[in-house]
Steps between C-alpha positions, in 0.01 A plus 500: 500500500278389210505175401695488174717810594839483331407199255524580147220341272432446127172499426494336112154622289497758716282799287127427607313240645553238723904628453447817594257392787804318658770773467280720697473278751843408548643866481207533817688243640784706454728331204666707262342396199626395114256511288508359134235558247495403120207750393336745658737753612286742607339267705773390669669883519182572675566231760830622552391777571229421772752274638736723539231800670482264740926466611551158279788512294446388146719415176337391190613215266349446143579179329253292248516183609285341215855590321797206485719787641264621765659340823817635357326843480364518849843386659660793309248762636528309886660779691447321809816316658287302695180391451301338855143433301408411163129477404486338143161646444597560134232267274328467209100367448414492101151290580484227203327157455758226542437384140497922357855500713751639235903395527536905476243545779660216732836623421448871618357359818711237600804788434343718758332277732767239525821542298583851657355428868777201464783724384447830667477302840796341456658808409380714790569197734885622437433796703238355767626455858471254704177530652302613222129446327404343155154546504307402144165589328331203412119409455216311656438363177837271506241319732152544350371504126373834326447504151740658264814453727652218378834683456453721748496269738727275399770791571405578825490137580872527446540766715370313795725180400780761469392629815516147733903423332638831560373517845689186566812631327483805649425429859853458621530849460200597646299596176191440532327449195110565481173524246213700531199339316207761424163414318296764337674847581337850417820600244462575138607098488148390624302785310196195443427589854322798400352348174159357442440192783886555600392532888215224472809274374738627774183413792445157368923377493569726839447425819540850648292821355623741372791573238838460593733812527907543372499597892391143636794359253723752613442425904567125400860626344541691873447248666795271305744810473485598854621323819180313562565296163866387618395158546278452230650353159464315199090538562236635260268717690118525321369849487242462295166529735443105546459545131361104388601342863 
């Protein structure tokens, strides 16, 4: 029996990246997968699809959750009586000096990043069992500077405040609540990478070589989702490579 056989998991930002990194590994794991996009439908058809080649059984959700209504949206579209695992991987990274930091810019991302992780948790907590996982995506920079972030950060460090309280007011159920933090990842999100000095830059903050893959992020969600993570909560776990230890 897989691990994750018979769970049911919603997989938020799902389309590409590090989102769709981690709904391929949990439908490996054997979870029946819900996967929500904004954008990028064909993207996320296509993972469907491969998903489902493989025996997973997938439904798709689209709801814009940069939109006042969007939790509202995605809870409409929620097939799924009961949800075991939600991922809020859904995020939002407009890079901007702190003092070039628009109220339209910091409005867009806080409605993504924090308003509508907020609401569609509590929402989706109405049909979570006892025993279930809350696992975030958060950042390594909530705990080291990188120019540019200001905002950025400042929303994920939410998340892992959000995080530590729920885990407490969730563990007489059994919830564990969890955050995965990665550094640098090879998405579209971290295209610099690949730019002029982008690599130098990543040797000099970063402890291990390399570049980090969706995968390594995705093996950290696993690890939370599956019966190895049952007595781990409230934590933030660093994925970023030792990335300015």
């Amino acid at each position: 029996m897989k691990r994750l056989e018979k769970q049911v998991a919603v997989v938020t930002g799902a389309s590409r990246g590090i989102g769709a990194a981690i709904a391929e590994r949990l439908a490996a794991d054997g979870a029946e997968l819900v996967l929500h996009y904004s954008s990028g439908v064909d993207e996320v058809r296509a993972l469907a699809g491969r998903l489902e080649a493989g025996g997973a059984r997938v439904s798709l959700v689209q709801a814009d959750l940069s939109r006042s209504d969007g939790v509202e949206r995605f809870m409409a579209g929620l097939r799924a009586p009961r949800v075991d695992v939600l991922v809020n991987n859904a995020g939002v990274a407009p890079g901007a000096p702190f003092a070039e930091t628009t109220p339209e810019v910091f409005d867009a991302m806080m409605q993504v990043n924090v308003r509508s992780l907020f609401f569609l948790t509590q929402a989706v907590l109405a049909r979570m069992p006892d025993g279930g996982r809350i696992i975030n995506v958060s950042s390594a920079v909530t705990r080291t500077h990188l120019p540019g972030l200001s905002a950025y950060s400042a929303s994920k460090g939410f998340v892992d405040t959000l995080t530590l309280h729920l885990a407490g007011e969730l563990a007489r159920r059994r919830i564990t609540v969890n955050a995965v933090a990665p550094g640098a990842i090879d998405t579209r999100m971290s295209a610099w990478i690949h730019g002029p000095g982008g690599k130098d830059m990543l040797n000099q903050i970063q402890a291990l070589p390399g570049i980090g893959q969706p995968a390594h992020v995705a093996a950290a969600v696993a690890f939370l989702a599956g019966p190895d993570g049952a007595w781990t909560t409230g934590q933030v776990l660093d994925v970023s490579g030792g990335t300015k230890l």
